[in-house]
KEKE-3310 file (N, C-alpha, C; in steps of 0.2 Angstrom, whole numbers, plus 5000, padded with zeros to 4 digits):
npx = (4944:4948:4965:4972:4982:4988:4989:4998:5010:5014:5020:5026:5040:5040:5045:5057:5065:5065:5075:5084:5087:5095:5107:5109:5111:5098:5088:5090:5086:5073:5070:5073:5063:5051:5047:5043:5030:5026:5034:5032:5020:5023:5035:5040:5050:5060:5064:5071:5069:5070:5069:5060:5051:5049:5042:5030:5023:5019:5011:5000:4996:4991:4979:4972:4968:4962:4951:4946:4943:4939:4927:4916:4918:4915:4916:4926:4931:4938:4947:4957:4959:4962:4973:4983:4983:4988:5000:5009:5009:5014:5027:5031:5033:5046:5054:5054:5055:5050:5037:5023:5009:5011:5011:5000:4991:4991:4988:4977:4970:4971:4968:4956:4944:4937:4942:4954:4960:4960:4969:4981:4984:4984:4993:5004:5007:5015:5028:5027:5025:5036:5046:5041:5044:5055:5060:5053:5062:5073:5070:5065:5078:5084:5080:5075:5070:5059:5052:5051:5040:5033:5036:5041:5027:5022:5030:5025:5014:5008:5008:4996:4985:4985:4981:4971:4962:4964:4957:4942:4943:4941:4928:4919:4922:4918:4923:4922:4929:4940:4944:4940:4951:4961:4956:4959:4971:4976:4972:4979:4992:4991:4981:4974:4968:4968:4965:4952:4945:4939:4926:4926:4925:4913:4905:4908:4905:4892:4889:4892:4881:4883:4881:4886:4899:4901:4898:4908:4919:4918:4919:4931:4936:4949:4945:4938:4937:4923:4919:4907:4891:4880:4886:4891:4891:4892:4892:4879:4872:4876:4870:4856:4857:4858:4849:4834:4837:4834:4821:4818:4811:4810:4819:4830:4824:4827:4841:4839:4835:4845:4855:4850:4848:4860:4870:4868:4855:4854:4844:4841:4852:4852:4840:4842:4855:4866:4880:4896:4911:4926:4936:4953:4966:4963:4948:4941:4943:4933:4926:4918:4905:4897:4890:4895:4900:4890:4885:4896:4897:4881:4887:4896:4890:4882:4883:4878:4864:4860:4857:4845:4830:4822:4808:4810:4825:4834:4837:4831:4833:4838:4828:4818:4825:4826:4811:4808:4818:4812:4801:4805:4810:4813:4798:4804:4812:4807:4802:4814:4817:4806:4804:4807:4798:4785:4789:4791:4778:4771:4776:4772:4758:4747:4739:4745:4756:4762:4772:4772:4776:4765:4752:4745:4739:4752:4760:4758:4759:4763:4774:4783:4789:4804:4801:4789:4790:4786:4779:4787:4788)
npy = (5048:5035:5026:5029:5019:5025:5037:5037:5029:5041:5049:5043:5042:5056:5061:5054:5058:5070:5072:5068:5078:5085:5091:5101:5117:5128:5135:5126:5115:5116:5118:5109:5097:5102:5096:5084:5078:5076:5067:5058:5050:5049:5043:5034:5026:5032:5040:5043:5029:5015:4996:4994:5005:5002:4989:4992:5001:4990:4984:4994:4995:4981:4983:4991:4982:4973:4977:4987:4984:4969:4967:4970:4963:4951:4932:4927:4938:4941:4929:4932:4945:4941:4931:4940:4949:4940:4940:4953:4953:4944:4948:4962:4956:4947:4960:4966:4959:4964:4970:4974:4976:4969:4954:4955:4955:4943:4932:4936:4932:4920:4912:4902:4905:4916:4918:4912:4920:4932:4925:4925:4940:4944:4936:4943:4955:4961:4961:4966:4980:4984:4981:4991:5004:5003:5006:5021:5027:5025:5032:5046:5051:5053:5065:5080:5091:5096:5087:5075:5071:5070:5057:5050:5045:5038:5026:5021:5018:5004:4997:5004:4999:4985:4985:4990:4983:4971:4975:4976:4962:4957:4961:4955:4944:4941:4946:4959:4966:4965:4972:4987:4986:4984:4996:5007:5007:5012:5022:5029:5030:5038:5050:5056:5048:5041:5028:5026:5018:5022:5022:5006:5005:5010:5000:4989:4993:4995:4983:4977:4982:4995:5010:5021:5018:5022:5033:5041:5036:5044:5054:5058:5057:5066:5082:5076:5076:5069:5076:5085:5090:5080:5069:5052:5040:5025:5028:5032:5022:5012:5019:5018:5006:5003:5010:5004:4990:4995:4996:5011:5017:5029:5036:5030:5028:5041:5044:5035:5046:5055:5049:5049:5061:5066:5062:5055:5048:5038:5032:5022:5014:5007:5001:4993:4987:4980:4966:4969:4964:4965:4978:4973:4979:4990:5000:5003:5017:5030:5048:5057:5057:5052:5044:5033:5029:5027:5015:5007:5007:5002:4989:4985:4986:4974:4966:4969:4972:4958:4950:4943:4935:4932:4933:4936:4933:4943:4945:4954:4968:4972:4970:4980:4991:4991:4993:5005:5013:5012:5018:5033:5035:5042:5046:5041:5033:5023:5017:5012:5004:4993:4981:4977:4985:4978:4966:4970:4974:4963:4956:4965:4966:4974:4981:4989:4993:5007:5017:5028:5040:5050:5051:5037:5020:5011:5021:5029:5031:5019:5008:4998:4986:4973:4960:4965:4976:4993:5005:5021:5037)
npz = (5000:5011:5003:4988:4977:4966:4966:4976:4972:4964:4972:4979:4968:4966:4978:4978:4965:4968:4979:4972:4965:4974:4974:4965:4956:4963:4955:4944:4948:4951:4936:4933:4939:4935:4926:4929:4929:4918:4913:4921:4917:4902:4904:4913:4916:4915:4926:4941:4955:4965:4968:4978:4972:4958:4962:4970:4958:4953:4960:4961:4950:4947:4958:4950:4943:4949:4961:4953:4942:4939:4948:4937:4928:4913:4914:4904:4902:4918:4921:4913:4919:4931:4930:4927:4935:4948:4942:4941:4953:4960:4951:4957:4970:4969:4966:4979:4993:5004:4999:5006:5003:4994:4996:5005:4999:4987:4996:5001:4989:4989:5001:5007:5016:5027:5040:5040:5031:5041:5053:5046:5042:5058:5063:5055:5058:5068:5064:5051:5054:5060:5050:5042:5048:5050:5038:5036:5046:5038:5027:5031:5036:5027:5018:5016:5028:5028:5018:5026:5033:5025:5019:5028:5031:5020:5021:5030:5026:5020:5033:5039:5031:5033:5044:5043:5035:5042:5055:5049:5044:5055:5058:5051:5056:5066:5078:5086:5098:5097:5084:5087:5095:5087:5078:5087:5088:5077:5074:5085:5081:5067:5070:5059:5049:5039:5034:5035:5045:5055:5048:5050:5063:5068:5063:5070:5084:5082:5082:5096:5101:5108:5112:5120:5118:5104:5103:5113:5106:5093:5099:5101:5088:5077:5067:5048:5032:5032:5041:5044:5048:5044:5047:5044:5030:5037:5049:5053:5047:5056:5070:5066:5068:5082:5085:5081:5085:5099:5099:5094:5081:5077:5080:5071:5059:5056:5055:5043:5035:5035:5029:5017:5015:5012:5004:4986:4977:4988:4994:4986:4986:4999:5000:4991:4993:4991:4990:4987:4980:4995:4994:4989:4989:4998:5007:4993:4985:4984:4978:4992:5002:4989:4976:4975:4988:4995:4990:4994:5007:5012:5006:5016:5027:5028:5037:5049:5042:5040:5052:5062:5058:5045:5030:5018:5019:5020:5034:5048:5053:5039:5032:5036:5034:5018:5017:5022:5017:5003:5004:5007:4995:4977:4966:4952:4959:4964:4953:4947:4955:4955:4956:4970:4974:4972:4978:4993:4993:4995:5005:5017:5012:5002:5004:5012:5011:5004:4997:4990:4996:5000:5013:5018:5019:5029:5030:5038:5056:5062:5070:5064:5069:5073:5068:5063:5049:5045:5036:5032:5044)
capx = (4943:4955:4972:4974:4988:4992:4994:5006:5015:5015:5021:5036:5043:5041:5051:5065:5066:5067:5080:5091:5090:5096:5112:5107:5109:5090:5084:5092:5080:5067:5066:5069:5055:5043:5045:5040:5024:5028:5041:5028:5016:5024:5042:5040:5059:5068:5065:5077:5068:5071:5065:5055:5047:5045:5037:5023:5020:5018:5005:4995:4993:4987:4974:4967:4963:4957:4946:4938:4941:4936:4920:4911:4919:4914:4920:4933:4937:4937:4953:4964:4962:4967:4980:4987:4985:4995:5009:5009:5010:5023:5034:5031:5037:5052:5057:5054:5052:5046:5030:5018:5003:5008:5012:4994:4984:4992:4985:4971:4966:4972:4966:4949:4942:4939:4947:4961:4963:4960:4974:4986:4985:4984:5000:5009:5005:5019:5034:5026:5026:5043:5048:5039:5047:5063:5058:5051:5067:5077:5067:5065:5083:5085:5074:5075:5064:5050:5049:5053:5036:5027:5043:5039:5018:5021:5034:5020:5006:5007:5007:4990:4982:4987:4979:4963:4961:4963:4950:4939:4940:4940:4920:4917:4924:4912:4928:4920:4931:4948:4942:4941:4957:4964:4955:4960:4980:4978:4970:4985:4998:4988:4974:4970:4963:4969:4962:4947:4946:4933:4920:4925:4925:4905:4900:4910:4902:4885:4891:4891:4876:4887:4879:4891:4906:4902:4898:4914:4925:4917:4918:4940:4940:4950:4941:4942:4930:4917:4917:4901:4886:4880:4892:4896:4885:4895:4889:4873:4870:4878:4866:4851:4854:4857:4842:4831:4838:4829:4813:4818:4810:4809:4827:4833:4820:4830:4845:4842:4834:4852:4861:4844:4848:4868:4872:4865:4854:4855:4836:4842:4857:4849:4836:4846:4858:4871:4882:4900:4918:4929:4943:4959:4970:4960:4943:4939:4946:4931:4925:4917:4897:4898:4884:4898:4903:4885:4886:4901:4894:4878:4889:4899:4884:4878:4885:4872:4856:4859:4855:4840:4825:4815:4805:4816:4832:4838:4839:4827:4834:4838:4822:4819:4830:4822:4807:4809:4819:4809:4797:4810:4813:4808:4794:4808:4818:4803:4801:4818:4815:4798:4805:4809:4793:4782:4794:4787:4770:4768:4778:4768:4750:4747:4734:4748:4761:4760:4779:4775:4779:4758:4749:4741:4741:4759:4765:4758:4758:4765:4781:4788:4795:4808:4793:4783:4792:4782:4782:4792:4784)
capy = (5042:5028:5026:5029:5017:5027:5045:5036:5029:5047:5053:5040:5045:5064:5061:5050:5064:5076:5072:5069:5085:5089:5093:5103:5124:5127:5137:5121:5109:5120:5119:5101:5097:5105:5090:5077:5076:5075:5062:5051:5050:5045:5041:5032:5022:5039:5043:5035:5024:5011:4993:4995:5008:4996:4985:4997:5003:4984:4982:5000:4993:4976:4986:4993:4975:4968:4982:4991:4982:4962:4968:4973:4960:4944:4927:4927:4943:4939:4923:4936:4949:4939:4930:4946:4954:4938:4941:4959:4953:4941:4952:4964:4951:4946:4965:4967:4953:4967:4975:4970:4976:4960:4950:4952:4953:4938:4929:4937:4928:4913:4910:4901:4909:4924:4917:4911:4927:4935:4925:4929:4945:4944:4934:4947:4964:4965:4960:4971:4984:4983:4983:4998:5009:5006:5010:5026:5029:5027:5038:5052:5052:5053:5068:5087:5091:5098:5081:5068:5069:5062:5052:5045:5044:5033:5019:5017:5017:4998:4994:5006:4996:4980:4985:4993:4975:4968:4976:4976:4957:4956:4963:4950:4935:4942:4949:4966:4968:4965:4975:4991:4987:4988:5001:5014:5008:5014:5032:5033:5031:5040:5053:5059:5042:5039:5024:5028:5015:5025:5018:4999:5007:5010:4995:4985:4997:4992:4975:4977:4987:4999:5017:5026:5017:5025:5042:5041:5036:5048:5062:5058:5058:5070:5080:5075:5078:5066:5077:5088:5089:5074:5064:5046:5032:5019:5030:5033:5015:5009:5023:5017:4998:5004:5013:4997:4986:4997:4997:5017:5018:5035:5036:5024:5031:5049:5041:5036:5050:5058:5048:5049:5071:5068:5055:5054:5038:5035:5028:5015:5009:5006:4996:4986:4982:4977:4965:4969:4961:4972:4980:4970:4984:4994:5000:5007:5026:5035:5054:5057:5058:5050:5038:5026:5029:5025:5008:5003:5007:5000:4982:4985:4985:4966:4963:4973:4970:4953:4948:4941:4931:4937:4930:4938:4929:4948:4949:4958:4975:4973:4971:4985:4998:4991:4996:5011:5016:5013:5026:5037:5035:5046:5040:5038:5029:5019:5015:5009:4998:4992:4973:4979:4986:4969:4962:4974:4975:4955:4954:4968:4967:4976:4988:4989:4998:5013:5018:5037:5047:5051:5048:5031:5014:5010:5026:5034:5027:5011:5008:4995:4980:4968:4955:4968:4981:4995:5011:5027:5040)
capz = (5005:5009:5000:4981:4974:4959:4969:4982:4966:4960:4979:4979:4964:4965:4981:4975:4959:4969:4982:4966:4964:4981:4975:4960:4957:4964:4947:4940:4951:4950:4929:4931:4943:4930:4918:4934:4929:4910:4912:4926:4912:4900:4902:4919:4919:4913:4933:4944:4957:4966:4966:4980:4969:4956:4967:4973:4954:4950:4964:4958:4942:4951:4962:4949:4939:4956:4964:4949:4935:4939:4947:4931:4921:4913:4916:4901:4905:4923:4920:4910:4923:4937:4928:4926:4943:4949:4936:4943:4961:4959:4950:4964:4978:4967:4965:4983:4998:5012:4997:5011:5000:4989:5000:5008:4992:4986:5001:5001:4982:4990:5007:5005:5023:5032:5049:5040:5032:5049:5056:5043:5046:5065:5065:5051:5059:5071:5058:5044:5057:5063:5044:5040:5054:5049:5033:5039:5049:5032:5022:5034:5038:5018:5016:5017:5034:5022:5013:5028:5036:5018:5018:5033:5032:5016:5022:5035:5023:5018:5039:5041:5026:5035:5051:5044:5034:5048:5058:5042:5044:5063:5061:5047:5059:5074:5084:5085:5103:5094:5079:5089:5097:5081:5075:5090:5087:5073:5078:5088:5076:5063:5073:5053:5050:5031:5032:5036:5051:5058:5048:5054:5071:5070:5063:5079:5091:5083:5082:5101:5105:5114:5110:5125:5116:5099:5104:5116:5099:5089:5102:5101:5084:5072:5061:5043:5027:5035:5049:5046:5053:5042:5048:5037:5031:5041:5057:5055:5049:5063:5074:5061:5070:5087:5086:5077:5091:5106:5095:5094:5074:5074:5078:5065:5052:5057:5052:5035:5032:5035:5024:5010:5011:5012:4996:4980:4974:4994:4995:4978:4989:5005:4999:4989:4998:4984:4993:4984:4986:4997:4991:4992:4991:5004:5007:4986:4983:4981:4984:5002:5000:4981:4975:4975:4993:5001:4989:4998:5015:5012:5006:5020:5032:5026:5043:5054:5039:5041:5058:5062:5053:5040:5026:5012:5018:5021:5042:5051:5051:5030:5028:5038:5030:5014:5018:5024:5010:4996:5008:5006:4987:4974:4962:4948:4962:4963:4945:4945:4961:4954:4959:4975:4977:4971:4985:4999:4995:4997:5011:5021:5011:4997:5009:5021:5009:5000:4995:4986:5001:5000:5018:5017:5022:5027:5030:5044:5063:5063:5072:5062:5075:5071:5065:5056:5048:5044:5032:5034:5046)
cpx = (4948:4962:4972:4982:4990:4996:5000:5009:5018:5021:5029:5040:5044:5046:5056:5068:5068:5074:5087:5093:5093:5103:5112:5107:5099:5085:5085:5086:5073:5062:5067:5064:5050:5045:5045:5035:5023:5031:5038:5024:5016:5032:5043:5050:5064:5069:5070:5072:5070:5068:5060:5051:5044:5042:5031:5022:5016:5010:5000:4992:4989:4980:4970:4963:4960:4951:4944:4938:4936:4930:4913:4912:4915:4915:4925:4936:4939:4945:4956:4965:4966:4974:4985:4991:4989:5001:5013:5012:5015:5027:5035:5037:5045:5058:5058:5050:5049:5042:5026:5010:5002:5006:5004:4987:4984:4988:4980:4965:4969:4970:4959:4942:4942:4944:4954:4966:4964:4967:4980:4990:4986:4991:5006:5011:5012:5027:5033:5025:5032:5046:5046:5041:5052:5065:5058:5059:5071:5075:5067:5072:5087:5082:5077:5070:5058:5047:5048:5047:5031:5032:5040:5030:5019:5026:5027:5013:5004:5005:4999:4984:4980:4981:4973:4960:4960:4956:4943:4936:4937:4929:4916:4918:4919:4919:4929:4928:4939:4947:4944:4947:4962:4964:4958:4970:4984:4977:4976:4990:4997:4983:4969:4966:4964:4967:4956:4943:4941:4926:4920:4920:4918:4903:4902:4904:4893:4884:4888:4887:4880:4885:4885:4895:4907:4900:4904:4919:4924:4918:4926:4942:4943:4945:4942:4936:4925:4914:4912:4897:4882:4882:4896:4890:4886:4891:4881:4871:4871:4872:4858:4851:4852:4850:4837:4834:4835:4823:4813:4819:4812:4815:4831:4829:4826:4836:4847:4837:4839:4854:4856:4847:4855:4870:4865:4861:4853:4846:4837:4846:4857:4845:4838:4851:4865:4877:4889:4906:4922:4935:4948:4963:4970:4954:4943:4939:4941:4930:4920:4910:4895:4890:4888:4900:4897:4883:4889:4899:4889:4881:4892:4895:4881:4879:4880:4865:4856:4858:4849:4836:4822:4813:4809:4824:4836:4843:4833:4828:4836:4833:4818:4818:4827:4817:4805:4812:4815:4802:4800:4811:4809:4803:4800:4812:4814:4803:4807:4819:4810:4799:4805:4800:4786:4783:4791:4779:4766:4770:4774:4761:4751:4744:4738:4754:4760:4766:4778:4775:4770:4756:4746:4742:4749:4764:4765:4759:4760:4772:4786:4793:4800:4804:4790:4784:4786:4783:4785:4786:4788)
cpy = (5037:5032:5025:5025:5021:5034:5044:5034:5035:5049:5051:5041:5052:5064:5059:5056:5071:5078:5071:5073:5090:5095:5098:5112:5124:5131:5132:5116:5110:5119:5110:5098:5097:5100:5083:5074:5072:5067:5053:5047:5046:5042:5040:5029:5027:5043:5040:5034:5016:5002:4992:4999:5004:4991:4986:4999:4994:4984:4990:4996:4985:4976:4988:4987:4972:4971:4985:4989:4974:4963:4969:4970:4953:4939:4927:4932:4944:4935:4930:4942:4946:4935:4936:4951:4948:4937:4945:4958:4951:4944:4957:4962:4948:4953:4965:4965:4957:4972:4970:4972:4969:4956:4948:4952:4948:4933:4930:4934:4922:4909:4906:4904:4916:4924:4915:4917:4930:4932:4925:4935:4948:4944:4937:4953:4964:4967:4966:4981:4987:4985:4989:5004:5010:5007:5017:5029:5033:5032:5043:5054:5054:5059:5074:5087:5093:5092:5076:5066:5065:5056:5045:5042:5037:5026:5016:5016:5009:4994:4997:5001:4988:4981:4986:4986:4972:4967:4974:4966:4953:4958:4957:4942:4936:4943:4956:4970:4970:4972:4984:4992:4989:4994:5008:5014:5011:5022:5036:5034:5035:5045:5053:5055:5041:5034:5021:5021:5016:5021:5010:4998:5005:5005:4989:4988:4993:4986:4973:4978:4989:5007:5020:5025:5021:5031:5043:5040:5042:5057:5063:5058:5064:5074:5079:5076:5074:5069:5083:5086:5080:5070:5058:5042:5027:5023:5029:5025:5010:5012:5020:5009:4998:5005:5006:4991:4987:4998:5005:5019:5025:5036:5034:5026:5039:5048:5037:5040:5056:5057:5049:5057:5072:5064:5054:5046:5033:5030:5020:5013:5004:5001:4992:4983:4976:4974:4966:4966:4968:4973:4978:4974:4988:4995:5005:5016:5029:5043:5053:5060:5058:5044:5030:5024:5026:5019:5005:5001:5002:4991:4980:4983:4979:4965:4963:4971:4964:4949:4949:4936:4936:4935:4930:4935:4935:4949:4953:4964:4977:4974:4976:4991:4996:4996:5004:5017:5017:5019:5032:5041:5039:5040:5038:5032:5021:5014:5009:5002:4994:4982:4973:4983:4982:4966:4963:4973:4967:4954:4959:4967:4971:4985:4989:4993:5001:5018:5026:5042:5051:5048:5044:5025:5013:5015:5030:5030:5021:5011:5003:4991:4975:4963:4957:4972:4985:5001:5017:5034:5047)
cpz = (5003:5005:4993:4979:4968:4962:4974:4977:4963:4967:4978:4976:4964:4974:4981:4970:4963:4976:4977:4963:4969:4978:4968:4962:4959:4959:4944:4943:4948:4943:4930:4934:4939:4927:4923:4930:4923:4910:4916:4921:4908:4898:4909:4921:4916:4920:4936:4950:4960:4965:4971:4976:4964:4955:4969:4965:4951:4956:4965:4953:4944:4955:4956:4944:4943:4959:4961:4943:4936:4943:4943:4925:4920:4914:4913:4903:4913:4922:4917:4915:4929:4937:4929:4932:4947:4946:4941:4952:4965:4958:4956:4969:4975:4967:4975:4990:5002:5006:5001:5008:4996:4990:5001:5003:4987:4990:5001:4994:4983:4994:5004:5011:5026:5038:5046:5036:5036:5050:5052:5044:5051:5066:5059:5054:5064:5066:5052:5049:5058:5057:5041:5042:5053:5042:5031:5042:5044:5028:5025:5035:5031:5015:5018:5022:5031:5021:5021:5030:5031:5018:5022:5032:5024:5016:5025:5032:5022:5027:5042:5035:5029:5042:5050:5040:5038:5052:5056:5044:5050:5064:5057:5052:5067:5079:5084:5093:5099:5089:5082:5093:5091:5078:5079:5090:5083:5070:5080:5084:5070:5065:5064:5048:5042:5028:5034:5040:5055:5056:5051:5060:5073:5068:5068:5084:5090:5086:5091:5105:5110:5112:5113:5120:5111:5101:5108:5110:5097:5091:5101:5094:5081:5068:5055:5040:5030:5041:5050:5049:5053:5045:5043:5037:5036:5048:5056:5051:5054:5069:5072:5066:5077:5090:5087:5083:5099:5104:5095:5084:5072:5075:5073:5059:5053:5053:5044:5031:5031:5030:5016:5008:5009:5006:4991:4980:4983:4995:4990:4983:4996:5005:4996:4989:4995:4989:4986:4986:4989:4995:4993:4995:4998:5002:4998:4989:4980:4982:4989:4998:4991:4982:4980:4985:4999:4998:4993:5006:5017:5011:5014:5025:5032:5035:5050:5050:5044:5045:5060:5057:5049:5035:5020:5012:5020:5030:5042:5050:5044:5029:5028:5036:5021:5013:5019:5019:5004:4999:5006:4998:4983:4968:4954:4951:4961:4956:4944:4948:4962:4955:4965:4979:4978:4977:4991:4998:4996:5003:5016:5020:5006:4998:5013:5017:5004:4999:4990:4989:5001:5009:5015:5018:5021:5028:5035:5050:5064:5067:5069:5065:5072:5067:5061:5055:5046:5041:5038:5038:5047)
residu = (UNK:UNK:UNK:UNK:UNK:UNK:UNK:UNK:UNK:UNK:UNK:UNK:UNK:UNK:UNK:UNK:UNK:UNK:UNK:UNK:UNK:UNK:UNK:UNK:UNK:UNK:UNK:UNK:UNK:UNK:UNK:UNK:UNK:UNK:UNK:UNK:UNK:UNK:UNK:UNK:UNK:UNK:UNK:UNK:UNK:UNK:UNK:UNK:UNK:UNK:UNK:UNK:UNK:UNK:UNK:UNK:UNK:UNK:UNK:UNK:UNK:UNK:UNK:UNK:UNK:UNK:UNK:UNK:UNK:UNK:UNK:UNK:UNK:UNK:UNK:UNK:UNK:UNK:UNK:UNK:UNK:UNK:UNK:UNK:UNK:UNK:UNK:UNK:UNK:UNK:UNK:UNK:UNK:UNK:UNK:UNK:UNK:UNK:UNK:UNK:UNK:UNK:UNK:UNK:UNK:UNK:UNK:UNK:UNK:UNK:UNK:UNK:UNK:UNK:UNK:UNK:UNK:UNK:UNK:UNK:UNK:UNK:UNK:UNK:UNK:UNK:UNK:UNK:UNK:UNK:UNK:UNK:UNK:UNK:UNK:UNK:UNK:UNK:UNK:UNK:UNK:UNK:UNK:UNK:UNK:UNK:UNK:UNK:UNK:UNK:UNK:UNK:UNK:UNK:UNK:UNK:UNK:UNK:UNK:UNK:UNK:UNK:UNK:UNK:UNK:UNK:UNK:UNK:UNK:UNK:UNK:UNK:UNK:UNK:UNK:UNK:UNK:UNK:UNK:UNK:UNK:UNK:UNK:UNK:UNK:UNK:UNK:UNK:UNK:UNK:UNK:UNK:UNK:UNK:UNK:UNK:UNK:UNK:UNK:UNK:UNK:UNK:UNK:UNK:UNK:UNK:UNK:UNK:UNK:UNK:UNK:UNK:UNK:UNK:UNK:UNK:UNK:UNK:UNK:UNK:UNK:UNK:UNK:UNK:UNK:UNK:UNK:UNK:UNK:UNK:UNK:UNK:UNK:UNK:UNK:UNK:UNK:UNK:UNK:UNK:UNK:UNK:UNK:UNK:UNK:UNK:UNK:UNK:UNK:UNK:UNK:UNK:UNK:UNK:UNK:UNK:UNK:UNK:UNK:UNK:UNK:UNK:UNK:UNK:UNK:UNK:UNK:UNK:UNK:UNK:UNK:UNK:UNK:UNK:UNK:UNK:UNK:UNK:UNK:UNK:UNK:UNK:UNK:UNK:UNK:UNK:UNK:UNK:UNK:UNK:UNK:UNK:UNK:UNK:UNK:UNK:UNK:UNK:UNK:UNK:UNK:UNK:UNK:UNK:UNK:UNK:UNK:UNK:UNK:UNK:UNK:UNK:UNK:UNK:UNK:UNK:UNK:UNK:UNK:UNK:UNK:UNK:UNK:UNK:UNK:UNK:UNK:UNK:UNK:UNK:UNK:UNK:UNK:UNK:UNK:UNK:UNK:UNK:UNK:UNK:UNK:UNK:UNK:UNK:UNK:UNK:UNK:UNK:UNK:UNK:UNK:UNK:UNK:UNK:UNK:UNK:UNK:UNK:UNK:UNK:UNK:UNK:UNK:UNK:UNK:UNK:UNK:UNK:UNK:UNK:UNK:UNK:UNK:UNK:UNK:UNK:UNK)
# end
């Protein structure tokens, strides 16, 4: 899922190395080649590289202090990593004034706003575009026809990164319309959706209450690992509000009980609703139906809980998807959620919730309205 910084690190170099082998007996390449890996490891400046390369390695090494390391840290450790990840960033920008990953994750720890990061990005996208095509040209045009089409796909990585942020921030600023203009620009130029764009796509579409819109996307997309029967958290949260917006419970209850059979720990994540920061880099490189993957979704989704009134401060449909979760939850899930369910059983009545997947008050026949949510049926 998403874009790995270290494997496209890896990618650019095993292609610079291996065009330097161009001119090489091909048993001669062949043995050299085998010591890529060796040599990427641990004797990274013995490759030859440009400094564009040493620009994107600077901002790997950057991503990963920003997006999984400063999450889990503490406040001292917190100042040295950021310090560090703008050292990294700089140097970047000085090796290489068009690394547009720097560029925008440099701003992106500096802007104090969503909308004025929104309009950053807004008014960068065509330039960073523009630059990355003729990037692209250069690279493909530099390539054996085997190689040129990675050649190509990764000039333009930093302008699909740029656009799926984009989008990303277009649902956060309430410009769900633009968001899926972005998101379909980037369909086109991309069908295979590397940057996983598609999730955006459906929480606009909710954003919209536009049901046709999101089954018409969904029906034109690509397939790609998210493309079973399950489908994705981001959809079927997106389908989960849809639903819970036409008071159609049992439809939205059906929905996370997709994502509850499809993702691990899904009933913990749902319910609590863990509000995280988003990945500077790109949306966090996890695997596809991981614990970590219906966390992200679930933060990702504040945008949809969070609309409406409701006594916990969550929105109406958070409170909701709480609920109904912890229905869902095993009794260990329970255990661990035993705050969570203190929470629930004040807010509905004590006699009114009964969270151990047993018939009994709170679980059978209720429908659960925006105003009174109500157990899982």
């Amino acid at each position: 899922m998403a874009f790995d910084p270290h494997r496209e690190d890896y990618q650019r170099l095993g292609l610079r190395f291996a065009r330097s082998l161009d001119s090489d007996d091909p048993r001669d390449a062949a043995v050299a080649f085998a010591t890529f890996g060796r040599r990427f490891a641990q004797n990274r400046d013995s490759l030859p590289q440009s400094d564009a390369d040493r620009a994107f390695h600077l901002v790997a090494d950057a991503t990963t202090l920003i997006d999984y390391k400063l999450p889990f840290a503490n406040d001292e450790e917190a100042e040295t990593l950021i310090s560090r990840a703008r050292t990294l960033l700089g140097e970047a920008i000085s090796l290489d004034e068009r690394c547009h990953d720097a560029v925008r994750m440099q701003v992106a720890a500096t802007t104090a706003s969503f909308e004025g990061y929104y309009d950053f990005l807004r008014q960068g996208a065509e330039e960073v575009k523009a630059s990355c095509e003729e990037r692209g040209a250069e690279a493909a045009k530099d390539s054996a026809p085997e190689r040129a089409q990675l050649a190509a796909s990764i000039a333009m990585a930093p302008y699909l990164r740029w656009m799926a942020m984009l989008a990303e921030k277009a649902v956060i600023c309430g410009r769900n319309r633009e968001a899926l203009r972005y998101a379909n620009e980037l369909l086109e130029l991309d069908p295979a959706d590397p940057a996983d764009v598609r999730f955006t796509a459906a929480l606009a579409y909710a954003k919209l209450e536009d049901d046709q819109g999101l089954d018409a996307f969904e029906r034109r997309l690509v397939p790609t690992v998210h493309s079973h029967s399950s489908g994705n958290a981001w959809s079927s949260l997106a389908r989960a509000s849809l639903a819970y917006r036409r008071r159609d419970f049992f439809g939205a209850r059906k929905q996370l009980r997709i994502m509850v059979a499809s993702y691990p720990h899904a009933a913990v994540a749902l319910a609590r609703q863990r509000e995280l920061p988003d990945g500077v880099f790109s949306r966090l490189c996890v695997p596809p139906y991981s614990e970590d993957e219906i966390i992200i979704a679930a933060s990702e989704g504040t945008v949809l809980f969070q609309e409406g009134r409701d006594a916990l401060g969550r929105g109406s449909f958070g409170s909701w998807v709480m609920l109904e979760s912890l229905a869902l939850a095993t009794k260990e899930q329970l255990v661990e959620m035993s705050d969570l369910v203190e929470t629930a059983a004040t807010l509905v009545g004590k006699d009114q919730f009964n969270p151990s997947g047993t018939p009994g008050p709170g679980n059978r026949g209720q429908s659960g309205g925006p105003e009174t949510p109500g157990g899982a049926s």
